[in-house]
PDB file with SEQRES, HELIX, SHEET and CRYST1 records, atoms N, CA, C and O in Angstrom:
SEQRES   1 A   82  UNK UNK UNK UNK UNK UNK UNK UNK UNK UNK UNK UNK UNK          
SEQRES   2 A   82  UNK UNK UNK UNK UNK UNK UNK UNK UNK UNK UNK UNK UNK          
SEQRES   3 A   82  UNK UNK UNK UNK UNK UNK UNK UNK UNK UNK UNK UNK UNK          
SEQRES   4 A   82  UNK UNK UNK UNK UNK UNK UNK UNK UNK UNK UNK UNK UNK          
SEQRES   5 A   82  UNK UNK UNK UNK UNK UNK UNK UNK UNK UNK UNK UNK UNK          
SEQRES   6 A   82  UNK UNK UNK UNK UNK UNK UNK UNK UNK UNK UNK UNK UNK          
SEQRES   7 A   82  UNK UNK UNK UNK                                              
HELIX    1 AA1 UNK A    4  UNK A   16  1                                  13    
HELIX    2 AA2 UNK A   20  UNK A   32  1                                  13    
HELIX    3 AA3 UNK A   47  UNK A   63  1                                  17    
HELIX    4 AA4 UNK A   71  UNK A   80  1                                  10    
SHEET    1 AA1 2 UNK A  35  UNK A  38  0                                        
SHEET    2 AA1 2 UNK A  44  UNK A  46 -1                                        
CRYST1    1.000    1.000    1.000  90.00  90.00  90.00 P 1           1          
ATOM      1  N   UNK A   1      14.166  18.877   9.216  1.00  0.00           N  
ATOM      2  CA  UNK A   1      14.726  17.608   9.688  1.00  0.00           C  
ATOM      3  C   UNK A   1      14.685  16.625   8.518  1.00  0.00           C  
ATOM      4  O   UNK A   1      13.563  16.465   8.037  1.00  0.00           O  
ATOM      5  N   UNK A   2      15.667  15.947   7.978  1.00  0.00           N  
ATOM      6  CA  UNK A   2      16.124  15.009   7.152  1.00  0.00           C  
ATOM      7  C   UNK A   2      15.476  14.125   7.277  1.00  0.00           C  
ATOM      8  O   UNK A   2      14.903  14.339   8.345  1.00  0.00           O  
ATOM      9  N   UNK A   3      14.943  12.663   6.674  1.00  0.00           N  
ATOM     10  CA  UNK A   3      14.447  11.440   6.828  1.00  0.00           C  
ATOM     11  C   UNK A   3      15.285  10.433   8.111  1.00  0.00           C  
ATOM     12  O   UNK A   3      14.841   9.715   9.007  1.00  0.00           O  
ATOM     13  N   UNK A   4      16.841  10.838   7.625  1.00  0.00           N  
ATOM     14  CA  UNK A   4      17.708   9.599   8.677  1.00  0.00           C  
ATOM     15  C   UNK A   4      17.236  10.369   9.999  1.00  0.00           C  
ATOM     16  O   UNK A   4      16.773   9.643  10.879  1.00  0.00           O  
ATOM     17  N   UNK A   5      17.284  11.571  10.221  1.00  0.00           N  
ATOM     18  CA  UNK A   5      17.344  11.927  11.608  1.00  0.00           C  
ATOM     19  C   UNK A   5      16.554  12.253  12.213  1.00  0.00           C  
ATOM     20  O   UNK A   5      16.724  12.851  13.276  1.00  0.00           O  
ATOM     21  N   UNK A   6      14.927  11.822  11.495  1.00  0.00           N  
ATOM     22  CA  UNK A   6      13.301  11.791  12.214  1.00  0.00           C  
ATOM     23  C   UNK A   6      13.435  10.319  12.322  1.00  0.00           C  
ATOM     24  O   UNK A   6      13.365   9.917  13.483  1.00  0.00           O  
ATOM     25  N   UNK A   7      13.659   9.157  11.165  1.00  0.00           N  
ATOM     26  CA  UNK A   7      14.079   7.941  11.929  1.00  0.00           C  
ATOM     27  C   UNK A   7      15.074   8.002  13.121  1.00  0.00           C  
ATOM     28  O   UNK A   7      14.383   7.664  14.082  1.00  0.00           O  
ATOM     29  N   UNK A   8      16.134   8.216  13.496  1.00  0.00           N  
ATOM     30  CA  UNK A   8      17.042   8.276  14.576  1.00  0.00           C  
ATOM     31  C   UNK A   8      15.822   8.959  15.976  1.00  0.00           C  
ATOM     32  O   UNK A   8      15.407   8.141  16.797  1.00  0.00           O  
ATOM     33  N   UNK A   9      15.515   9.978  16.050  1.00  0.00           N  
ATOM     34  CA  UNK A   9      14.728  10.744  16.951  1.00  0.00           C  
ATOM     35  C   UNK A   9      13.378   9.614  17.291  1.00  0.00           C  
ATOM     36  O   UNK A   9      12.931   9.574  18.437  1.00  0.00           O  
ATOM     37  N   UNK A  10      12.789   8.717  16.188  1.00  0.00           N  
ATOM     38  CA  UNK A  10      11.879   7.437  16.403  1.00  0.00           C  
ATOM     39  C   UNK A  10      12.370   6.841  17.401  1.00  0.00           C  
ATOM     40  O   UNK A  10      12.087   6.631  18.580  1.00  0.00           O  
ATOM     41  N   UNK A  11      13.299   6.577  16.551  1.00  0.00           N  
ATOM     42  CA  UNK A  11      13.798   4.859  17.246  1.00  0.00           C  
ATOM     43  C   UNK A  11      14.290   4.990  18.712  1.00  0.00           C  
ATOM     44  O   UNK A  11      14.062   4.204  19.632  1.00  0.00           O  
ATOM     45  N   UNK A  12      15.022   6.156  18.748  1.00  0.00           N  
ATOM     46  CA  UNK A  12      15.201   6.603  20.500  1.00  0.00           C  
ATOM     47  C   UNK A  12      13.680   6.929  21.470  1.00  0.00           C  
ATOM     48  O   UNK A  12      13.389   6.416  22.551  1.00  0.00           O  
ATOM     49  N   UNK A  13      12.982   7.812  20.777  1.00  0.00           N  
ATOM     50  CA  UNK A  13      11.650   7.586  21.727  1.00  0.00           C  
ATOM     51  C   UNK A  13      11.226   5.982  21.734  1.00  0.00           C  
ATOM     52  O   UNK A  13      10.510   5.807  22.720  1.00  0.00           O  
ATOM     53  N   UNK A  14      11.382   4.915  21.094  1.00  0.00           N  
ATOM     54  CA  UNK A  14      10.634   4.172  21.019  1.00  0.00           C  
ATOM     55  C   UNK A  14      11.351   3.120  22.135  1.00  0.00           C  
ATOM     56  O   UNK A  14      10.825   2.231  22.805  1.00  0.00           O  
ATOM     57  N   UNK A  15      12.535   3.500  22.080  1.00  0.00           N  
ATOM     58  CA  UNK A  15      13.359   2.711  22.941  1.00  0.00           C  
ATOM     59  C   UNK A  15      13.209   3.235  24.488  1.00  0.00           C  
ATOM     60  O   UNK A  15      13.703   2.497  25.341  1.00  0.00           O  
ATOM     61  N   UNK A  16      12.732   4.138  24.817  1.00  0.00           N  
ATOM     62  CA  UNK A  16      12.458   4.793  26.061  1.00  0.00           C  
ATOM     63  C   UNK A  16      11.109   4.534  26.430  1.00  0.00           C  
ATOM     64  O   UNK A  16      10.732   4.646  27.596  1.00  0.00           O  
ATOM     65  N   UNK A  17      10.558   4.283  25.741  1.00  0.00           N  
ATOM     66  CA  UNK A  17       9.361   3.863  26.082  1.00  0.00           C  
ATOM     67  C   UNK A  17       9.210   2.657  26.768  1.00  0.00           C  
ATOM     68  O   UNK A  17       9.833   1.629  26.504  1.00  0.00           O  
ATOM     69  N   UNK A  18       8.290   2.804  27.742  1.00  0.00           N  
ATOM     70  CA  UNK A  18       7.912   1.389  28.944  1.00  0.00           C  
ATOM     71  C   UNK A  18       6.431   0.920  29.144  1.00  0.00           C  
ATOM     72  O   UNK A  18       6.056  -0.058  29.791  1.00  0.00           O  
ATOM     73  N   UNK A  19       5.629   1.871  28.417  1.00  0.00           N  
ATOM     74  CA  UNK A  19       3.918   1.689  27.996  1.00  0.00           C  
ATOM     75  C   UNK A  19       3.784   0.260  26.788  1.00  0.00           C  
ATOM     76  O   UNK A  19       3.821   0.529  25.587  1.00  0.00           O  
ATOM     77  N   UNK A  20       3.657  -0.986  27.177  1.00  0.00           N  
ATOM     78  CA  UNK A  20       3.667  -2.175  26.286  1.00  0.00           C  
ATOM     79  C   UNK A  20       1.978  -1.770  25.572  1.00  0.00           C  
ATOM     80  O   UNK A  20       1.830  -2.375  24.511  1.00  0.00           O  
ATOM     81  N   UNK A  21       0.871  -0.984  25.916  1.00  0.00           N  
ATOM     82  CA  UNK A  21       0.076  -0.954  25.715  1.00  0.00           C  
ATOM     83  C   UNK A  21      -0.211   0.059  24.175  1.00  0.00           C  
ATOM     84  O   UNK A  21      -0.933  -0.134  23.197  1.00  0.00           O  
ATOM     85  N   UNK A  22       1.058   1.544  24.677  1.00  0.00           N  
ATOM     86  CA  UNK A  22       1.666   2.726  23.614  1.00  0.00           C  
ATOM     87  C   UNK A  22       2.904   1.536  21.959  1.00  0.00           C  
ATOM     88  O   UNK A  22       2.956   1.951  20.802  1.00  0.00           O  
ATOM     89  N   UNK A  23       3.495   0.470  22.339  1.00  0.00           N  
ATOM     90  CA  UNK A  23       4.281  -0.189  22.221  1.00  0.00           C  
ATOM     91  C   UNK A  23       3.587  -0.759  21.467  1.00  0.00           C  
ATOM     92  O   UNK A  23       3.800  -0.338  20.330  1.00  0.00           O  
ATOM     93  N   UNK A  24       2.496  -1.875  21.504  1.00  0.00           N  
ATOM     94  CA  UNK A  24       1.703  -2.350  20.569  1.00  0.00           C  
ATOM     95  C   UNK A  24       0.701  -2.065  19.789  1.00  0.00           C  
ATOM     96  O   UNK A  24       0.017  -2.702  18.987  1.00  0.00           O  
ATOM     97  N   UNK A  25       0.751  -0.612  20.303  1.00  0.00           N  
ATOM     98  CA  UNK A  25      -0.159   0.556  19.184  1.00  0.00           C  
ATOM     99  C   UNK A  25       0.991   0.560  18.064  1.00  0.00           C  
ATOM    100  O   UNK A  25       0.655   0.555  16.880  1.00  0.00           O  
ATOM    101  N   UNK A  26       2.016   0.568  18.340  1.00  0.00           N  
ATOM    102  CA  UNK A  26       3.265   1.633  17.526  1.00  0.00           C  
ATOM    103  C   UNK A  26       3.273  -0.207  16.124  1.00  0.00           C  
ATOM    104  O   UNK A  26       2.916  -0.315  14.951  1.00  0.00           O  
ATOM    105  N   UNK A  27       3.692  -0.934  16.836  1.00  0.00           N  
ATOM    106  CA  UNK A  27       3.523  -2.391  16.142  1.00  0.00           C  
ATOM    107  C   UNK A  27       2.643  -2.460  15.349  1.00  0.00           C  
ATOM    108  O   UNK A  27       2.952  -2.603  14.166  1.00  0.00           O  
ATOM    109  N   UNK A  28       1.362  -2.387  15.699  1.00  0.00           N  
ATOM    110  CA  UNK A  28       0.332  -2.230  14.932  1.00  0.00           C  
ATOM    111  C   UNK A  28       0.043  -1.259  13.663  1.00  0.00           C  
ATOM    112  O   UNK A  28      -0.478  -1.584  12.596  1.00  0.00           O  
ATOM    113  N   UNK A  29       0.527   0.042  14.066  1.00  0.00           N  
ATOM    114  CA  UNK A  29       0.696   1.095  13.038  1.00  0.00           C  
ATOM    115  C   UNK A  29       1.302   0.308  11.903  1.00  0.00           C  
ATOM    116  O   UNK A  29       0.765  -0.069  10.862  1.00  0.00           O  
ATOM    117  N   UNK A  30       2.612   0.133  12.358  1.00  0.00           N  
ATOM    118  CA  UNK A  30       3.740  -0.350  11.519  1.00  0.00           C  
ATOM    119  C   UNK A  30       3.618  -1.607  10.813  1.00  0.00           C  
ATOM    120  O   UNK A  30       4.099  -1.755   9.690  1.00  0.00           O  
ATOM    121  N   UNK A  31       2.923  -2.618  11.496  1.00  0.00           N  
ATOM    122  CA  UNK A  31       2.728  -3.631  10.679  1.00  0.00           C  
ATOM    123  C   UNK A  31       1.365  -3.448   9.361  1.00  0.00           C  
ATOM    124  O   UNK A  31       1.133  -3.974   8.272  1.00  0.00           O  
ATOM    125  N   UNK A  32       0.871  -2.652  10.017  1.00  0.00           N  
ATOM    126  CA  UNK A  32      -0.658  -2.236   9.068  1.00  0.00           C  
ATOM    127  C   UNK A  32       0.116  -1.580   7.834  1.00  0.00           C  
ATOM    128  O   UNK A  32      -0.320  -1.925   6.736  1.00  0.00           O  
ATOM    129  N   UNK A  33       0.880  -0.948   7.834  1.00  0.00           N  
ATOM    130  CA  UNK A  33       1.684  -0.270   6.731  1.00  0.00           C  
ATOM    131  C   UNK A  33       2.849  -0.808   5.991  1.00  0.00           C  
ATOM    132  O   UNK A  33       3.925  -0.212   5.957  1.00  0.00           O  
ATOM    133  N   UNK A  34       2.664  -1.751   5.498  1.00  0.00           N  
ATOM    134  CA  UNK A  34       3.642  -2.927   5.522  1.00  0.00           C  
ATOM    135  C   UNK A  34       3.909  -2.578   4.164  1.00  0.00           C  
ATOM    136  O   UNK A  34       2.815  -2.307   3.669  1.00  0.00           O  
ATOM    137  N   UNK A  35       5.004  -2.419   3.129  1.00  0.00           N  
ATOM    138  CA  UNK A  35       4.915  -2.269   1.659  1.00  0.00           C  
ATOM    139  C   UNK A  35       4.796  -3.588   1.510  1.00  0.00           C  
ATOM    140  O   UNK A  35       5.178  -4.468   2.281  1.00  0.00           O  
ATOM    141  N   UNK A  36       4.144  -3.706   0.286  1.00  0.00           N  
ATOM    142  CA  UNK A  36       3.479  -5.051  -0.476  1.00  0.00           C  
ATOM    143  C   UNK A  36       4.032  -5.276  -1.812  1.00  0.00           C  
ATOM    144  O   UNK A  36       4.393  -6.297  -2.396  1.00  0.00           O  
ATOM    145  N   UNK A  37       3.990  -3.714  -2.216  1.00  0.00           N  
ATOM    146  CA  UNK A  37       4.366  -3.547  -4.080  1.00  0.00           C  
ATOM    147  C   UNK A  37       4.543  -1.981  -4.344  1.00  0.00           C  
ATOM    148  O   UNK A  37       4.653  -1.168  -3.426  1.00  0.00           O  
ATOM    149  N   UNK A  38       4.556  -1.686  -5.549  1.00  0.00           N  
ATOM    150  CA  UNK A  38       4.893  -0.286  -5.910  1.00  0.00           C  
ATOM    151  C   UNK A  38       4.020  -0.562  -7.494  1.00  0.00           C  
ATOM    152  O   UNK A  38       3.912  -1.610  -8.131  1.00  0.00           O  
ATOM    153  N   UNK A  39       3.403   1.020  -7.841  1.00  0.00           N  
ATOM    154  CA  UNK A  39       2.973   1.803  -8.955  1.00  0.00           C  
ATOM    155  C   UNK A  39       3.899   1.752  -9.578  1.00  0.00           C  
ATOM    156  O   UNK A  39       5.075   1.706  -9.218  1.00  0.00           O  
ATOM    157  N   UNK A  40       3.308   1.754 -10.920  1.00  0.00           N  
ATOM    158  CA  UNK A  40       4.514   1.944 -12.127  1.00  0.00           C  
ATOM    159  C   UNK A  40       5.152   3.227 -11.911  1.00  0.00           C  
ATOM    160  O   UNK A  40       6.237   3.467 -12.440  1.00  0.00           O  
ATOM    161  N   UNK A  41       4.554   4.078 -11.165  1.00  0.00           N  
ATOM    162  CA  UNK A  41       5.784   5.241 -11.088  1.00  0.00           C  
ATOM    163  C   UNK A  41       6.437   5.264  -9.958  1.00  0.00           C  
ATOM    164  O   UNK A  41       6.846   6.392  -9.684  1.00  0.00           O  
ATOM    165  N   UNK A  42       6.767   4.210  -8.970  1.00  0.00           N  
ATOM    166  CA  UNK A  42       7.831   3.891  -8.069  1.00  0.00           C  
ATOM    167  C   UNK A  42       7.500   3.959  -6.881  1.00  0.00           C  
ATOM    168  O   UNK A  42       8.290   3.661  -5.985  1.00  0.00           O  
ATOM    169  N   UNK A  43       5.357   4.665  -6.483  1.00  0.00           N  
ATOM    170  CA  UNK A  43       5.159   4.923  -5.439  1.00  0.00           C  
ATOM    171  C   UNK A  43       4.786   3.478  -4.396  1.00  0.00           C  
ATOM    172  O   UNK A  43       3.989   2.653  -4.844  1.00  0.00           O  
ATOM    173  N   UNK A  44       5.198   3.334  -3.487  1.00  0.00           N  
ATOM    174  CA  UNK A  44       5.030   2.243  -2.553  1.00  0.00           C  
ATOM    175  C   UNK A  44       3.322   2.073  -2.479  1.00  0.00           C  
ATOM    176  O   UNK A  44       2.451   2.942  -2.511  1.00  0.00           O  
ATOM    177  N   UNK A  45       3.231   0.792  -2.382  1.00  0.00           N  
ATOM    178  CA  UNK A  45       1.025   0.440  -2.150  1.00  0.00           C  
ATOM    179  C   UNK A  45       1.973  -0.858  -0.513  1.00  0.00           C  
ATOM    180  O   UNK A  45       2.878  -1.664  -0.298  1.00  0.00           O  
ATOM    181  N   UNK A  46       0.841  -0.136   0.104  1.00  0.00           N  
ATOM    182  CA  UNK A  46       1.034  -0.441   1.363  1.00  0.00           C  
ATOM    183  C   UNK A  46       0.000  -1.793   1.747  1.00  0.00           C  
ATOM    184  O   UNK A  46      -0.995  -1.981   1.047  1.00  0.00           O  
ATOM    185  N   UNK A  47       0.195  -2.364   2.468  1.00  0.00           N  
ATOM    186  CA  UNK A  47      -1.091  -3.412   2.782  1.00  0.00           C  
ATOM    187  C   UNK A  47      -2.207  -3.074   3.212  1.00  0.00           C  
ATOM    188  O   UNK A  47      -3.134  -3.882   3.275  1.00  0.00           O  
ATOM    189  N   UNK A  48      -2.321  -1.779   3.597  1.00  0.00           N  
ATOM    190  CA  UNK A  48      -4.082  -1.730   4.142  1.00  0.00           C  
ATOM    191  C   UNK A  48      -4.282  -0.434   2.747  1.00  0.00           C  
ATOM    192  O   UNK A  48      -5.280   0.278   2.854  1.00  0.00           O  
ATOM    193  N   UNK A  49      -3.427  -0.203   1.624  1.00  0.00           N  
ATOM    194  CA  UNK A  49      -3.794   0.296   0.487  1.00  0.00           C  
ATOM    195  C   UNK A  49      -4.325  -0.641  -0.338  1.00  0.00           C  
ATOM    196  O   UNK A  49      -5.336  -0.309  -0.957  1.00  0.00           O  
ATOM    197  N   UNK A  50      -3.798  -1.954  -0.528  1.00  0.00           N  
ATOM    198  CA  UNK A  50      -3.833  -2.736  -0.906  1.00  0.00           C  
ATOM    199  C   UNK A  50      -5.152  -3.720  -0.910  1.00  0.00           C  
ATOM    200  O   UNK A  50      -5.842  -4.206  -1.806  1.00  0.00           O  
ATOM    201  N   UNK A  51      -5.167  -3.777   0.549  1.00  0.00           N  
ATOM    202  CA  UNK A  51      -6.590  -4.886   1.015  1.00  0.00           C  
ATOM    203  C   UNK A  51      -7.881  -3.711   0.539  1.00  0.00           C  
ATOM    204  O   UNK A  51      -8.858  -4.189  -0.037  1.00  0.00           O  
ATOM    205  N   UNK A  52      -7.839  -2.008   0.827  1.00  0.00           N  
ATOM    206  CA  UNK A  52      -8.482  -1.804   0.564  1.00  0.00           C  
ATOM    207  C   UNK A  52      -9.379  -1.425  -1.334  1.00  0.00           C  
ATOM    208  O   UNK A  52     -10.547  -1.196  -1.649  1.00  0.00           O  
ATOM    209  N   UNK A  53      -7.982  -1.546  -2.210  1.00  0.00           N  
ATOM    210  CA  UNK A  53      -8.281  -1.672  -3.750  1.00  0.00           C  
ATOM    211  C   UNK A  53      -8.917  -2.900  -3.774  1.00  0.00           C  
ATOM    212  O   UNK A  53      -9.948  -2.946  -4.445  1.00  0.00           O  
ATOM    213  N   UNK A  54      -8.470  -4.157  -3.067  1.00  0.00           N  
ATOM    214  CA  UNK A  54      -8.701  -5.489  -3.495  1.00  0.00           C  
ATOM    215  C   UNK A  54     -10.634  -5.483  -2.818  1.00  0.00           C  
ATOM    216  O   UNK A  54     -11.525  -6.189  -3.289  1.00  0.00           O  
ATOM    217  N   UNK A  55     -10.762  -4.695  -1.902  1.00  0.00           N  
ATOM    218  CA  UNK A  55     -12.421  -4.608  -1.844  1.00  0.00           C  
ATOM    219  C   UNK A  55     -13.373  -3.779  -2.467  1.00  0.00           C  
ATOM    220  O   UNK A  55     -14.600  -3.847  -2.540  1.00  0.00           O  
ATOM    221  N   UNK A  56     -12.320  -2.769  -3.013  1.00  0.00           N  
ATOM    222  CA  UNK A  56     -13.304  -2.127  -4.181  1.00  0.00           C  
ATOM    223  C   UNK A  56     -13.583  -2.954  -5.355  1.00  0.00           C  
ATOM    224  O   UNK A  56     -14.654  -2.890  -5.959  1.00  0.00           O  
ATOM    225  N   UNK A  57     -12.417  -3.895  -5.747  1.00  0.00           N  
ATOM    226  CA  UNK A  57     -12.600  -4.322  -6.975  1.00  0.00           C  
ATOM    227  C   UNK A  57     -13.460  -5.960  -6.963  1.00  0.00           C  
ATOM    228  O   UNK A  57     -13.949  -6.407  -8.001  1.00  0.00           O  
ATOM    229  N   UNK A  58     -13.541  -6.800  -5.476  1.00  0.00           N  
ATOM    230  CA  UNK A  58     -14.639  -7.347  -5.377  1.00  0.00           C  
ATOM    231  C   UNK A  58     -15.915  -7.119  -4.956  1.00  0.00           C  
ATOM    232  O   UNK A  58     -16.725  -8.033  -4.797  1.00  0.00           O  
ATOM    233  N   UNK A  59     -16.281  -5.366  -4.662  1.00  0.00           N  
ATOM    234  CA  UNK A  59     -17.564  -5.163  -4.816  1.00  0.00           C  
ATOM    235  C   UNK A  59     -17.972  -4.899  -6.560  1.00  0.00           C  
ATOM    236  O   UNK A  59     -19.105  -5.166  -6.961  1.00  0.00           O  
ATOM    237  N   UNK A  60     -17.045  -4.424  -7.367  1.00  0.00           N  
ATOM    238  CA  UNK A  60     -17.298  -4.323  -8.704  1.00  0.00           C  
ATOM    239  C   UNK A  60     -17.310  -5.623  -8.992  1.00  0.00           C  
ATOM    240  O   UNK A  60     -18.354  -5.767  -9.628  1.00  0.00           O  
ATOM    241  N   UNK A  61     -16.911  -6.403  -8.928  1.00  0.00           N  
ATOM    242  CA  UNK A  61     -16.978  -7.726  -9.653  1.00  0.00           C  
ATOM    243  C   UNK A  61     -18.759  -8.267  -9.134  1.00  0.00           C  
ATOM    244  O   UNK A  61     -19.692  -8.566  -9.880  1.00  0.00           O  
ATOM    245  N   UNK A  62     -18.729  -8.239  -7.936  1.00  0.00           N  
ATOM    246  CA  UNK A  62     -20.718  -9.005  -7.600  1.00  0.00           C  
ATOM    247  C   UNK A  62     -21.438  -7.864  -8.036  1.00  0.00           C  
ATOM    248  O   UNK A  62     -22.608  -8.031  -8.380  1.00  0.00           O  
ATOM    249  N   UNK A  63     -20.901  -6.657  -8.082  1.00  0.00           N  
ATOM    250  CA  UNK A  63     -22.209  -5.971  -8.733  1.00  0.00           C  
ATOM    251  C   UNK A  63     -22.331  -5.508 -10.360  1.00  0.00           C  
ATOM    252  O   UNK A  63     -23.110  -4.724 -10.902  1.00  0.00           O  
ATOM    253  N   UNK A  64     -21.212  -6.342 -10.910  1.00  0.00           N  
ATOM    254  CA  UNK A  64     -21.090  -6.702 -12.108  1.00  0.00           C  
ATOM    255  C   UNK A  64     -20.643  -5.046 -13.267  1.00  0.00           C  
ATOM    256  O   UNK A  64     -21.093  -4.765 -14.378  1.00  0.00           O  
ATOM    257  N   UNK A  65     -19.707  -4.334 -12.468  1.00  0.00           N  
ATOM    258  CA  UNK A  65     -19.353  -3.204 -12.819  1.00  0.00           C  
ATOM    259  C   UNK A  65     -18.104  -2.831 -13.065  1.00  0.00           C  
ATOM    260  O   UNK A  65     -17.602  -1.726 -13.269  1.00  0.00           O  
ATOM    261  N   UNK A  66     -17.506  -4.321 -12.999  1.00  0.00           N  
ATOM    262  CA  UNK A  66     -15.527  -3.869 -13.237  1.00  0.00           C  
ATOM    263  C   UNK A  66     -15.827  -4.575 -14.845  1.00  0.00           C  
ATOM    264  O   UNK A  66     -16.453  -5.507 -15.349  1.00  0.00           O  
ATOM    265  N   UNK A  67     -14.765  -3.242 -15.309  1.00  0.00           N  
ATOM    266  CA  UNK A  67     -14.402  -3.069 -16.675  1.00  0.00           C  
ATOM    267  C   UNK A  67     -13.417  -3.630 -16.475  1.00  0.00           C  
ATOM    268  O   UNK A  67     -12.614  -3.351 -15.585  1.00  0.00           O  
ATOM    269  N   UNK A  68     -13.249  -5.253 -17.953  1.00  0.00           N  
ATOM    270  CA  UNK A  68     -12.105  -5.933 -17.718  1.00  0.00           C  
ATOM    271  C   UNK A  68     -11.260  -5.946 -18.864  1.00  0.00           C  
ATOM    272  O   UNK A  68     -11.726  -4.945 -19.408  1.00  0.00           O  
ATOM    273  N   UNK A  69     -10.330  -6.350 -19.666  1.00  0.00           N  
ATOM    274  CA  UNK A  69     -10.189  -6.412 -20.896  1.00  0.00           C  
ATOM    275  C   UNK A  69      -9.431  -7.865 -21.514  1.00  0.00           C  
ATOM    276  O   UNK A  69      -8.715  -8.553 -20.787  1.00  0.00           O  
ATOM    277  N   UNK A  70      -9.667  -8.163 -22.759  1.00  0.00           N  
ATOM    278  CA  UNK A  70      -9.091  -9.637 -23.203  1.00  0.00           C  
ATOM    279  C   UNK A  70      -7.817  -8.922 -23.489  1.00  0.00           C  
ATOM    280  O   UNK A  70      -7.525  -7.728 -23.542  1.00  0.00           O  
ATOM    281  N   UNK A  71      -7.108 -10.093 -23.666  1.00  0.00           N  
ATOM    282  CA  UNK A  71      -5.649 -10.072 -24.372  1.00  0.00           C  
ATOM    283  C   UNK A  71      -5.621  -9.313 -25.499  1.00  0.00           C  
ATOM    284  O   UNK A  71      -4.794  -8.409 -25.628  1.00  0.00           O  
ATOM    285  N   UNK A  72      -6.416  -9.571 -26.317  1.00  0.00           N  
ATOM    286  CA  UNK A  72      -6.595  -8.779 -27.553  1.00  0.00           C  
ATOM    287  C   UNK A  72      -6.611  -7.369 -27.413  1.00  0.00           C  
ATOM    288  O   UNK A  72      -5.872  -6.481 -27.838  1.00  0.00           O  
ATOM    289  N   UNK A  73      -7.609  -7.378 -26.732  1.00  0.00           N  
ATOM    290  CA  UNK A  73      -8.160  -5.493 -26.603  1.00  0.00           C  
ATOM    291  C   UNK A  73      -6.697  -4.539 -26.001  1.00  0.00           C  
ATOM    292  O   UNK A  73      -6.340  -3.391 -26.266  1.00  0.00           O  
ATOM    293  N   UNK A  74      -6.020  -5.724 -24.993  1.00  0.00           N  
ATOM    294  CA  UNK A  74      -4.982  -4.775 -24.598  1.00  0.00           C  
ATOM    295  C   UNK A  74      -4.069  -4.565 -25.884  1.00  0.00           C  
ATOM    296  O   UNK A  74      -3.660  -3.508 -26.365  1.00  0.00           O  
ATOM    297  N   UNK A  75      -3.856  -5.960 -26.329  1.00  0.00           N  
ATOM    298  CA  UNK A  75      -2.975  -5.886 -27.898  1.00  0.00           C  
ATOM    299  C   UNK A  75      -2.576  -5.153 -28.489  1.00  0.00           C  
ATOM    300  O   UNK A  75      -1.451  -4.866 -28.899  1.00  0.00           O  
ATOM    301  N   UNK A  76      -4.075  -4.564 -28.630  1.00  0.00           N  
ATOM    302  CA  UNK A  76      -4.206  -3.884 -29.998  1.00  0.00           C  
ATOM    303  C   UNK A  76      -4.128  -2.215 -28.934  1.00  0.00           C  
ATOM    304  O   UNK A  76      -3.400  -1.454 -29.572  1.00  0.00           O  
ATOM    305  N   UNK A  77      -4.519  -1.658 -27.901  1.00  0.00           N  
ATOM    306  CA  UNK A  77      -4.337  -0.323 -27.429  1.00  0.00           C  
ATOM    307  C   UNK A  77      -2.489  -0.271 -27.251  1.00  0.00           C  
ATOM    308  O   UNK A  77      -1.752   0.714 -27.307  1.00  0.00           O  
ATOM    309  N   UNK A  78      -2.188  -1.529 -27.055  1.00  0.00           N  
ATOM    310  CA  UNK A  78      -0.704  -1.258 -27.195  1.00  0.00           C  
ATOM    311  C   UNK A  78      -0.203  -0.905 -27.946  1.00  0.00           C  
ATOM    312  O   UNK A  78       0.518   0.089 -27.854  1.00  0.00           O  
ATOM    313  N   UNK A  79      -0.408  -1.693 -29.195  1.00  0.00           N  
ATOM    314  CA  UNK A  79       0.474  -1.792 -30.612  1.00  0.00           C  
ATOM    315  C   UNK A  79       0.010  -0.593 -31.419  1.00  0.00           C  
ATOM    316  O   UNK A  79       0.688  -0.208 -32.372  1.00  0.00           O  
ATOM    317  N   UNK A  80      -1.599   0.271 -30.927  1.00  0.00           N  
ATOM    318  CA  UNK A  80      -2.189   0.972 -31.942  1.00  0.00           C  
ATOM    319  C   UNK A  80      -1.945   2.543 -31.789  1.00  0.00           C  
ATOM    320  O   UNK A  80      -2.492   3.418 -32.460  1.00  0.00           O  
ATOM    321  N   UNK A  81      -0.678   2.781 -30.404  1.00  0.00           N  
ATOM    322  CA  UNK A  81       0.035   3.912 -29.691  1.00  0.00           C  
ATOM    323  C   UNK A  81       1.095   4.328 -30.660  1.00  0.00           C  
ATOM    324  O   UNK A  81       1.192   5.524 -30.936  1.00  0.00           O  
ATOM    325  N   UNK A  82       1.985   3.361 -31.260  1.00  0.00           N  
ATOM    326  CA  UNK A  82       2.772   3.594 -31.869  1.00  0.00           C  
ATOM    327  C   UNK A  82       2.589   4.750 -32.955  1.00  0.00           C  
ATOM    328  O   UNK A  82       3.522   5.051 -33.700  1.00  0.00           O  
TER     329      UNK A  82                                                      
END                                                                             
């Protein structure tokens, strides 16, 4: 089954549906998965991908373990590829 026609086969169960309780599960899924941004290689970061990097990287920050870098340091790993 193709992408358009597992969306099409969705959207008809979803429309048959009369459970507001099944209905705001489905909302919920969907809003929790919200694209936010994309990886430099084109892959989608979702919002609960997202919220959850953004709490790894403020437990590294209070426990004083995120590796950060100056302008410089990137500078020079840029320019020193060539």
């Amino acid at each position: 089954m193709n992408t358009e026609t597992l969306k099409i086969n969705i959207v008809q169960q979803i429309l048959n549906l009369s459970d507001d309780n099944l209905l705001q599960q489905i909302e919920g899924l969907l809003s929790s998965e919200t694209v936010v941004g994309y990886e430099a290689d084109g892959t989608t970061i979702t919002k609960t991908q997202y919220l959850k990097d953004m709490e790894v990287v403020d437990n590294q920050i209070k426990a004083g373990t995120l590796k950060t870098y100056s302008t410089e340091e990137v500078r020079h790993q840029i320019f020193s590829k060539k």
